[in-house]
PLY file of the C-alpha trace (Angstrom):
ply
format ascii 1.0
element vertex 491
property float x
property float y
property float z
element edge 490
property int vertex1
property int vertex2
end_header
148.07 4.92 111.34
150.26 7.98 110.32
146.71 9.24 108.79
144.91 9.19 111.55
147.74 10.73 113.96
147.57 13.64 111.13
144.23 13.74 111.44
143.64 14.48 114.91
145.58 17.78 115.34
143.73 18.83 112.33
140.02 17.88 113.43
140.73 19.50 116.94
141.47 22.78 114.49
138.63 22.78 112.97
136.21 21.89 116.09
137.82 24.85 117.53
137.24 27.29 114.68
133.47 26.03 114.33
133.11 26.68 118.26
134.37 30.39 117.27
131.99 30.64 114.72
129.43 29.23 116.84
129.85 32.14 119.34
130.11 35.00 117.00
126.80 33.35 115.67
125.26 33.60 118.61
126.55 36.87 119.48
125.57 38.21 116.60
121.93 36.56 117.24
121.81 38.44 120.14
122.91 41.66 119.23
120.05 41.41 116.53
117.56 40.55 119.23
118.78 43.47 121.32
118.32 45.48 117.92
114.85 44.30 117.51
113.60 44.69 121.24
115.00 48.36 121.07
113.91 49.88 118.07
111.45 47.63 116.17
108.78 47.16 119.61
108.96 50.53 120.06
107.85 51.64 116.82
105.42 48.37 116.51
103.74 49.78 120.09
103.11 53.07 118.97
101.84 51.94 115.73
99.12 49.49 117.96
98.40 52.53 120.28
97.16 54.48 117.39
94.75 51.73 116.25
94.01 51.07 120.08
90.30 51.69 120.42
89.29 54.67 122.27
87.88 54.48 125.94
84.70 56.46 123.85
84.78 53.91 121.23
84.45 50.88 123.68
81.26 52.46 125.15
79.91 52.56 121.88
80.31 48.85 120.82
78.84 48.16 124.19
75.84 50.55 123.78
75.39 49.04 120.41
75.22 45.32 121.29
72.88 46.41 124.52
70.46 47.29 121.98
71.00 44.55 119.48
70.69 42.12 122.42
67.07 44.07 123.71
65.92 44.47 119.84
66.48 40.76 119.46
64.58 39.92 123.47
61.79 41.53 122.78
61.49 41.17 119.21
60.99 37.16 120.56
58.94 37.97 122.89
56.33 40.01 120.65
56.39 37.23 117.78
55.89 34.51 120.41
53.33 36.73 122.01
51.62 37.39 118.08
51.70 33.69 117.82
49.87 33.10 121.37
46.91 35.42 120.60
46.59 33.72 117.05
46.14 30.05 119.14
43.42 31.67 120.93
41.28 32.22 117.91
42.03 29.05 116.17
42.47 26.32 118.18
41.46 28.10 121.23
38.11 30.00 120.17
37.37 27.54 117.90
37.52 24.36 120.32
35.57 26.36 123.23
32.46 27.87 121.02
32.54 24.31 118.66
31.78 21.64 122.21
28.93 24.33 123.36
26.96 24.43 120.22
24.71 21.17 119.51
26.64 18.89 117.09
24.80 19.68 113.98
25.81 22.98 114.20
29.66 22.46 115.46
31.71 23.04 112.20
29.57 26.26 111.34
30.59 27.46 114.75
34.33 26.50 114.37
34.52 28.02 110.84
33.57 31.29 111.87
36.68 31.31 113.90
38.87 29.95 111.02
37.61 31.85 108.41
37.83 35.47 110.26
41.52 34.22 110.12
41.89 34.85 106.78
39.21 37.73 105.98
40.55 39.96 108.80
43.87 39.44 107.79
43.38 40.68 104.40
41.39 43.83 105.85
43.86 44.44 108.14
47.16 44.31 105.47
44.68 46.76 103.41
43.66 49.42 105.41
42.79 48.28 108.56
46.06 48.29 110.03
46.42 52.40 108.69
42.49 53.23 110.21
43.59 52.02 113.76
47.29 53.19 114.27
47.75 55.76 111.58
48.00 59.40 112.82
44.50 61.01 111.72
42.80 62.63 113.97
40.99 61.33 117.77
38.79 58.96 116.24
40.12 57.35 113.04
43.74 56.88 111.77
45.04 58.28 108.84
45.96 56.59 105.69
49.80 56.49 105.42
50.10 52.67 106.67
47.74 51.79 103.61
48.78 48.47 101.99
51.73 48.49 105.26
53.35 51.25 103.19
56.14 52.19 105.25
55.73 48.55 107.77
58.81 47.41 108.21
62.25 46.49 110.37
62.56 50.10 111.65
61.25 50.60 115.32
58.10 52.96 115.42
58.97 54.62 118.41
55.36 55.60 119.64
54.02 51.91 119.65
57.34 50.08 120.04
60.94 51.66 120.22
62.25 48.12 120.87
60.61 45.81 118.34
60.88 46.15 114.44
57.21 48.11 113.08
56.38 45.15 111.15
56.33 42.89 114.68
54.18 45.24 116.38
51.97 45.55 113.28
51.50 41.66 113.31
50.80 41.36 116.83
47.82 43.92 116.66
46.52 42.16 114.12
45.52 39.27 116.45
43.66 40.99 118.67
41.56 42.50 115.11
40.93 38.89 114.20
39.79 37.46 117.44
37.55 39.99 118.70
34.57 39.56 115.93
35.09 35.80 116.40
34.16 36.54 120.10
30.84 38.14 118.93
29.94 35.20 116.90
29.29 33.38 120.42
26.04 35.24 120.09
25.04 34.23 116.50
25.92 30.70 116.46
23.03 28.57 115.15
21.29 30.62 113.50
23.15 33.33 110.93
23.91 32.91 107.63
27.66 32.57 106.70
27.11 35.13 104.03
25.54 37.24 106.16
28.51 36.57 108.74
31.26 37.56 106.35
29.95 40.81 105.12
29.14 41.39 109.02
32.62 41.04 109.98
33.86 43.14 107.27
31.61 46.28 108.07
31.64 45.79 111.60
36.24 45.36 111.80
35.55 49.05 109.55
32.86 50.66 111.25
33.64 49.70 115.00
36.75 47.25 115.72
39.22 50.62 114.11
38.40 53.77 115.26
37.88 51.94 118.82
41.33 50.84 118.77
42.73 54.38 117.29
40.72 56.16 119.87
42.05 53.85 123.00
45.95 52.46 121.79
46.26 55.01 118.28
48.85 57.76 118.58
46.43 60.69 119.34
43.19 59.00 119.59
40.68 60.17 122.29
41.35 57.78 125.02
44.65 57.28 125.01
46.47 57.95 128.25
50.14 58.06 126.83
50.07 59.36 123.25
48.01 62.69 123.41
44.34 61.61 124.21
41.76 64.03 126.03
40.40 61.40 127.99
42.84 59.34 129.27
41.71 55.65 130.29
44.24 52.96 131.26
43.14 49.90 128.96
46.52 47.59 128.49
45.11 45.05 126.54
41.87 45.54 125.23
38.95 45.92 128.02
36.99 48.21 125.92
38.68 47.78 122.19
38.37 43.94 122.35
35.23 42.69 125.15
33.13 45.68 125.85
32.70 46.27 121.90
32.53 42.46 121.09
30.20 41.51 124.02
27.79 44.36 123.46
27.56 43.95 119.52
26.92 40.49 120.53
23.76 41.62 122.68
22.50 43.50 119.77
23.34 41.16 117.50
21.32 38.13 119.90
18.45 40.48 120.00
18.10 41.35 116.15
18.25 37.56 114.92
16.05 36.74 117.57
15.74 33.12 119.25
16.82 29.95 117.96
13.74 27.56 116.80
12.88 25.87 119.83
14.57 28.29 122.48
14.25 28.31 125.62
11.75 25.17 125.94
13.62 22.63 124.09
17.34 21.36 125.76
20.13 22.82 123.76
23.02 21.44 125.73
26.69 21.55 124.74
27.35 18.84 122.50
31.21 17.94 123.63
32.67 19.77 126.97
35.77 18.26 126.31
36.44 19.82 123.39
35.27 23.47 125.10
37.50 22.04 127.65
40.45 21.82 125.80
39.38 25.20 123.99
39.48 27.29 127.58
42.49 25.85 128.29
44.26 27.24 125.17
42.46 30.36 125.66
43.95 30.49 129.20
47.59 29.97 127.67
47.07 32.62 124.70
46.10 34.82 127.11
49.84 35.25 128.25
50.36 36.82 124.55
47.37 38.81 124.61
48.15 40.57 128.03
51.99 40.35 128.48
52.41 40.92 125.32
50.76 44.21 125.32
54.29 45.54 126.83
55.56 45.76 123.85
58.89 44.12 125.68
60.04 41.73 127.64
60.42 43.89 130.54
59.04 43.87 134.20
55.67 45.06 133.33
55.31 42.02 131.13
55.74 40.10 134.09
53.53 41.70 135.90
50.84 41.62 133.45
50.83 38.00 133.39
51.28 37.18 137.08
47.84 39.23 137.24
46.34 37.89 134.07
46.94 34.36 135.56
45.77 35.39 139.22
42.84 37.16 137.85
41.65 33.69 135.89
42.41 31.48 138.33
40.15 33.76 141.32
37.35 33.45 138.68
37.25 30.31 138.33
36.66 30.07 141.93
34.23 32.78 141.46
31.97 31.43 139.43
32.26 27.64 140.56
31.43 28.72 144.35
28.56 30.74 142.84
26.76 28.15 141.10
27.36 25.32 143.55
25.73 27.52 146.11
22.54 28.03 143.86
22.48 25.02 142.18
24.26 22.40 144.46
26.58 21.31 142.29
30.24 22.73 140.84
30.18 21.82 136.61
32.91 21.77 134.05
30.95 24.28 132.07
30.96 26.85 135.23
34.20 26.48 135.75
36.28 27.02 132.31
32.90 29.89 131.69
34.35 31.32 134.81
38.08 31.43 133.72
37.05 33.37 130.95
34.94 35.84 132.67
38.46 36.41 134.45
40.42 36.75 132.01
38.15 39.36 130.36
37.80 41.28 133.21
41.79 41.32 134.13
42.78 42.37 130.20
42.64 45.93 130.74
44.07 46.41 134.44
46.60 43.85 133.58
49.68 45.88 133.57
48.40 48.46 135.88
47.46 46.74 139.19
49.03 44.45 141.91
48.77 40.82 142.19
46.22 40.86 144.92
44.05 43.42 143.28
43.84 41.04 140.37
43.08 38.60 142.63
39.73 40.69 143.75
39.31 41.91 140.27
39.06 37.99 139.33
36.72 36.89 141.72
34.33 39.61 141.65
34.02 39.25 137.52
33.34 35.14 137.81
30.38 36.35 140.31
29.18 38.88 138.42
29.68 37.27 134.92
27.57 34.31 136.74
24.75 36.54 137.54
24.61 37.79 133.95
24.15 34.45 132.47
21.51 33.06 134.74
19.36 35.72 136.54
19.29 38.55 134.33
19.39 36.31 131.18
16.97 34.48 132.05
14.24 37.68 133.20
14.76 39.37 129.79
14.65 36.06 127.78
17.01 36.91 125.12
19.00 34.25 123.44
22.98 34.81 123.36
23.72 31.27 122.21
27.47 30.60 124.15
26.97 34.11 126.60
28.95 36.32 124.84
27.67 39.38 126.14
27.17 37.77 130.10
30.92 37.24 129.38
32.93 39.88 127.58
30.47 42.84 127.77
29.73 42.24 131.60
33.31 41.31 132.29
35.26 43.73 130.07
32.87 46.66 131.71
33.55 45.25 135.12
37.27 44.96 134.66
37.29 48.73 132.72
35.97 49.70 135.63
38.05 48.13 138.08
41.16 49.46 136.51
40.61 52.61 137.48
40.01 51.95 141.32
43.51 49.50 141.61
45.76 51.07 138.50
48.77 52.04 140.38
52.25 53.93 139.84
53.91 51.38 141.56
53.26 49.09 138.59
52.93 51.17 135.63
54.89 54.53 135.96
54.80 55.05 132.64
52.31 58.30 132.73
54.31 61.60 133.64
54.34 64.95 134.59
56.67 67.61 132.67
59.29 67.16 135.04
59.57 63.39 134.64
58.07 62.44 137.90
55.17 59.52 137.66
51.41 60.42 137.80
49.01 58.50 140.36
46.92 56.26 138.00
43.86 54.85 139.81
42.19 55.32 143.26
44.93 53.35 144.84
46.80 56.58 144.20
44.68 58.94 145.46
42.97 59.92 141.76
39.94 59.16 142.07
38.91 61.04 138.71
40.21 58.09 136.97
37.27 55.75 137.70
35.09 58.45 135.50
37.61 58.22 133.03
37.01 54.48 132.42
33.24 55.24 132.74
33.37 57.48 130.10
35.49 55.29 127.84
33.37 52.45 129.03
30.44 54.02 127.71
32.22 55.37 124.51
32.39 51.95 123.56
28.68 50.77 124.65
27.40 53.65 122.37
29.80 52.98 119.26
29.14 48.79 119.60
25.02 49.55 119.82
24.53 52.29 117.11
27.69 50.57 114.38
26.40 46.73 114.75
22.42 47.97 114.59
23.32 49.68 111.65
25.48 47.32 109.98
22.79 44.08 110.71
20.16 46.61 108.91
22.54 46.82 105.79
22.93 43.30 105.40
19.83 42.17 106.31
19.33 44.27 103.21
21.77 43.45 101.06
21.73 39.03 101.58
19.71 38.23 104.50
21.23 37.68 108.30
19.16 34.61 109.54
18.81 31.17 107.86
15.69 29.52 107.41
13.70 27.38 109.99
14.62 24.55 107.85
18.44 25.14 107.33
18.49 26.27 110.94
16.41 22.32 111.87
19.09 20.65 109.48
21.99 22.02 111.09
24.06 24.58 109.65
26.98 22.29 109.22
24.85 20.62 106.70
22.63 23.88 105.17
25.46 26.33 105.38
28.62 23.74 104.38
27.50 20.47 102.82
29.14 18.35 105.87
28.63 17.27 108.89
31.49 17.51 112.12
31.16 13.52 113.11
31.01 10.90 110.73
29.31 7.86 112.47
29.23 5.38 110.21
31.16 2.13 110.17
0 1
1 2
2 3
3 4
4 5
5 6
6 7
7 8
8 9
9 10
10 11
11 12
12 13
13 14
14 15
15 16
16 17
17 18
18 19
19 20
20 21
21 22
22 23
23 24
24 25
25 26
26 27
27 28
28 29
29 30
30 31
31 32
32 33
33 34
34 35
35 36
36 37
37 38
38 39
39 40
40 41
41 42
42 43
43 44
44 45
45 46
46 47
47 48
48 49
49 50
50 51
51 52
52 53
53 54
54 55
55 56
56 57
57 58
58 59
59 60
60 61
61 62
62 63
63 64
64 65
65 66
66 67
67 68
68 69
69 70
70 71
71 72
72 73
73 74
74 75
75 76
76 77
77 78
78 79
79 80
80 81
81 82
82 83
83 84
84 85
85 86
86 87
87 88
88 89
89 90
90 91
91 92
92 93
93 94
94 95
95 96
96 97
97 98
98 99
99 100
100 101
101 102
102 103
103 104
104 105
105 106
106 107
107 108
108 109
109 110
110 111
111 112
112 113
113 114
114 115
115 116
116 117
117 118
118 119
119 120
120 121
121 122
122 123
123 124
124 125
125 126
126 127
127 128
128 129
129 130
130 131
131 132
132 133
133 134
134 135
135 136
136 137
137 138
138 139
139 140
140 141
141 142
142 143
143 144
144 145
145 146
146 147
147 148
148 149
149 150
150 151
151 152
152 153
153 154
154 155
155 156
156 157
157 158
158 159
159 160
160 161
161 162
162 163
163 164
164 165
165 166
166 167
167 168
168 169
169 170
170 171
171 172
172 173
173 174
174 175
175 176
176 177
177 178
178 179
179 180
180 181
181 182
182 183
183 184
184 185
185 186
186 187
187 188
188 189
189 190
190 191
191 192
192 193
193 194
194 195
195 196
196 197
197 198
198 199
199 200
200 201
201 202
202 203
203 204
204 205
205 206
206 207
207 208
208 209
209 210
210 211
211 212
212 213
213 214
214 215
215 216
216 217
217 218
218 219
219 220
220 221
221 222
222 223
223 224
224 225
225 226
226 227
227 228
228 229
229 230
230 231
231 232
232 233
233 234
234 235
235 236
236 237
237 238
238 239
239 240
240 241
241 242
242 243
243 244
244 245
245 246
246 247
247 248
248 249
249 250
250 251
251 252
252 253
253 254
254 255
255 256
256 257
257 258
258 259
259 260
260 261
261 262
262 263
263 264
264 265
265 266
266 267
267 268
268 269
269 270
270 271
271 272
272 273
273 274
274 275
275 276
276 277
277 278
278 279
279 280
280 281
281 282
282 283
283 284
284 285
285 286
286 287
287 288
288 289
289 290
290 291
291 292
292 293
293 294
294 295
295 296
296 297
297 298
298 299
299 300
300 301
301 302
302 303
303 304
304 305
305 306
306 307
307 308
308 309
309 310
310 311
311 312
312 313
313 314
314 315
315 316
316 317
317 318
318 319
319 320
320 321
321 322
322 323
323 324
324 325
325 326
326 327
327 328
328 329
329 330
330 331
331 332
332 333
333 334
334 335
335 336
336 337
337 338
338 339
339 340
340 341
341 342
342 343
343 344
344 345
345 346
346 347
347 348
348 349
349 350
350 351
351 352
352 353
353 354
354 355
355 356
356 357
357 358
358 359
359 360
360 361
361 362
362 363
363 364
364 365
365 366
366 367
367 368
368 369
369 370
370 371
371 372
372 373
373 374
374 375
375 376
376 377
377 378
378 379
379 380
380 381
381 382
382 383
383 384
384 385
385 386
386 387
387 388
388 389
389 390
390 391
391 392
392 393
393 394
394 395
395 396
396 397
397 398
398 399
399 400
400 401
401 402
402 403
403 404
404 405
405 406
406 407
407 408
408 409
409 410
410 411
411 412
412 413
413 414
414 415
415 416
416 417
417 418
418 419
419 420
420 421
421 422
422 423
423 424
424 425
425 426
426 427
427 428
428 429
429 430
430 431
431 432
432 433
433 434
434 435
435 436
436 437
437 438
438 439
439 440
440 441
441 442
442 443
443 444
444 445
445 446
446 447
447 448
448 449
449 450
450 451
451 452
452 453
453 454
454 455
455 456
456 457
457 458
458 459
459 460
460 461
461 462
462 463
463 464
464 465
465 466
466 467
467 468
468 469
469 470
470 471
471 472
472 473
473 474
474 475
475 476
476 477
477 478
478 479
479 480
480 481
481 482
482 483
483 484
484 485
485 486
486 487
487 488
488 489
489 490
């Protein structure tokens, strides 16, 4: 007991002089707190404010993800655009020319889509790509892009400010592969694959690259935007891709001559499902191949395939009305013929006219394109196996044409005047000098496709024959040409 009585006075003590020390703890806490706040922000703030970025240097992060954010947009939209037209040649092409040919003959007429594929490809990564977008001078490209030297991630400013070179390189290659393929339409049937090959060789060389250097090459003779002395409006290859393929097609359906048997015995398509399916790919590609031709994905793209779609979907109508009023009935193989006719004949007023002018340009090329298959193929007899030339030539003239009566500012303002302000484009805008323009491009192109293809068939006529024998072309050239046959019907 007497311990804890002398305990008590002594724990109250020392309560009390940790309670002191508790206080003059804390005070002290808070004087070094006040310390802190008064002399350490301070000096921590002004050390921030002169790593603070700049008002200036803000502006220029923004700027600099703007672009990143547009380079990678439209860098998209061109490689899903490349991969659109590449469907259009193989399935697309492929599936539409393959159902119209008899069935002996349907793997021929496939492979000469596939194959083009590869062959134009290599041309192209050679020297093709240089001949049609190199500068040179207005009618051939130089040689600086040989082997893609040069081809890569860095924006070529003149073709595509926005998209890597390399992209935009890529995406013209599509349109190099599937325009021969177009002219073998004419052929099918009846030309040697040999003879094909070495065709489509000398013909991408001789015709296909100083066509597209003179219209879309910077400096080349028809080109509205980069320095040409004739300047047509062709977006997306009216004259570079149908007129030249369509015509060469002609000449190439009147140097073979007919097929054995033509026009007396019934050549029907052997499978309109499978052109069917073929036309409606091509419809789809067509996006790519017109949109595409923007070069971003920008307004005009839009516009370009609003029209594109109006323009195939009026021709369609087009053509179907046309033949059921001549021949009483509406047919599969009138209509998806017609929605290619439009889609020719819209390709190179795509990104220059209105919806409703495509709408007109549409219609009036599934007519037209109509009348050249039946009437005036028919009175001159010559045999264009699947219409290429009724089609593309007749269509891509028509729509060439066409451009320059509906090409308007309001769409495409991208031709100007030295102080900036926009240029009327077509007759729409009160220049009606621009319909001659397109004439003269227009025939540009008939001349070049005539004299290049007559010439080239003479050289390899020469060199390994251009038309198979009566009795490879009776056999079927699935079996004569390729040892195999499309359909295997046995058990």
């Amino acid at each position: 007991m007497e311990e804890v009585a002398q305990d008590g006075p002594a724990r109250r003590c020392k309560e009390l002089l940790c309670c002191v020390t508790a206080r003059s703890c804390a005070l002290c806490g808070l004087r070094s707190l006040a310390f802190f706040l008064v002399c350490a922000i301070p000096a921590f703030s002004q050390t921030a404010a002169q790593h603070a970025p700049t008002v200036e240097d803000r502006l220029s992060a923004v700027e600099t993800a703007a672009k990143s954010a547009q380079l990678a947009g439209d860098n998209a939209w061109m490689l899903t655009s490349a991969a659109l037209v590449l469907m259009m040649t193989g399935p697309g092409l492929a599936l539409f020319y393959g159902g119209l040919v008899r069935a002996k003959n349907v793997l021929s007429t496939m492979m000469h889509s596939f194959v083009l594929m590869a062959v134009v490809t290599v041309l192209w990564s050679v020297y093709g790509y240089s001949l049609a977008f190199g500068e040179g001078n207005h009618f051939i490209g130089g040689l600086q892009y040989l082997f893609l030297k040069g081809v890569g991630a860095t924006p070529n400013a003149d073709y595509g400010a926005t998209v890597p070179h390399e992209t935009y390189m890529i995406y013209q290659l599509m349109f190099a592969i599937i325009t021969p393929a177009l002219i073998s339409g004419a052929f099918a049937e009846r030309m040697k694959f040999s003879a094909m090959l070495l065709f489509t060789c000398l013909w991408s060389t001789v015709v296909y690259f100083p066509m597209a250097h003179m219209v879309w090459g910077k400096g080349g003779l028809l080109n509205a935007f980069l320095g040409g002395s004739i300047p047509t409006f062709d977006f997306a290859g009216g004259t570079v891709v149908h007129v030249t393929s369509g015509v060469s097609a002609l000449v190439c359906a009147l140097y073979l001559g007919k097929r054995v048997g033509y026009p007396k015995e019934p050549m029907k398509p052997h499978s309109l499902v499978l052109s069917l399916i073929g036309a409606c790919l091509l419809w789809v590609g067509w996006f790519g191949f017109n949109a595409g031709s923007a070069v971003a994905a920008n307004s005009l793209a839009t516009n370009a395939f609003v029209a594109t779609h109006f323009g195939a979907a009026a021709a369609t109508l087009g053509w179907m009305l046309a033949e059921w009023l001549k021949h009483g009935k509406p047919s599969m193989l009138g209509g998806i013929s017609g929605a290619v006719a439009g889609l020719v004949a819209i390709t190179p007023a795509s990104g220059f006219v209105k919806p409703f002018p495509a709408l007109l340009i549409g219609f009036a090329a599934g007519v037209v394109c109509f009348l050249m298959v039946t009437a005036v193929k028919s009175k001159f007899g010559y045999d264009d196996t699947l219409d290429a030339f009724g089609v593309h030539g007749a269509g891509g003239t028509l729509g060439a044409i066409l451009t320059g009566v509906f090409a308007t500012r309001e769409i495409n303002d991208g031709l100007k005047d030295a102080a900036g302000k926009a240029l009327p484009l077509g007759l729409v805008d009160g220049n009606a000098g621009q319909i001659l323009n397109q004439a003269v491009a227009v025939a540009i192109s008939w001349v070049l496709a005539i004299v290049g293809t007559l010439i080239i068939l003479k050289v390899v006529d020469l060199l390994v024959g251009v038309r198979v024998t009566e009795e490879q072309e009776v056999a079927g050239l699935d079996v004569s040409m390729h040892g195999e046959e499309g359909y295997n019907l046995e058990g």
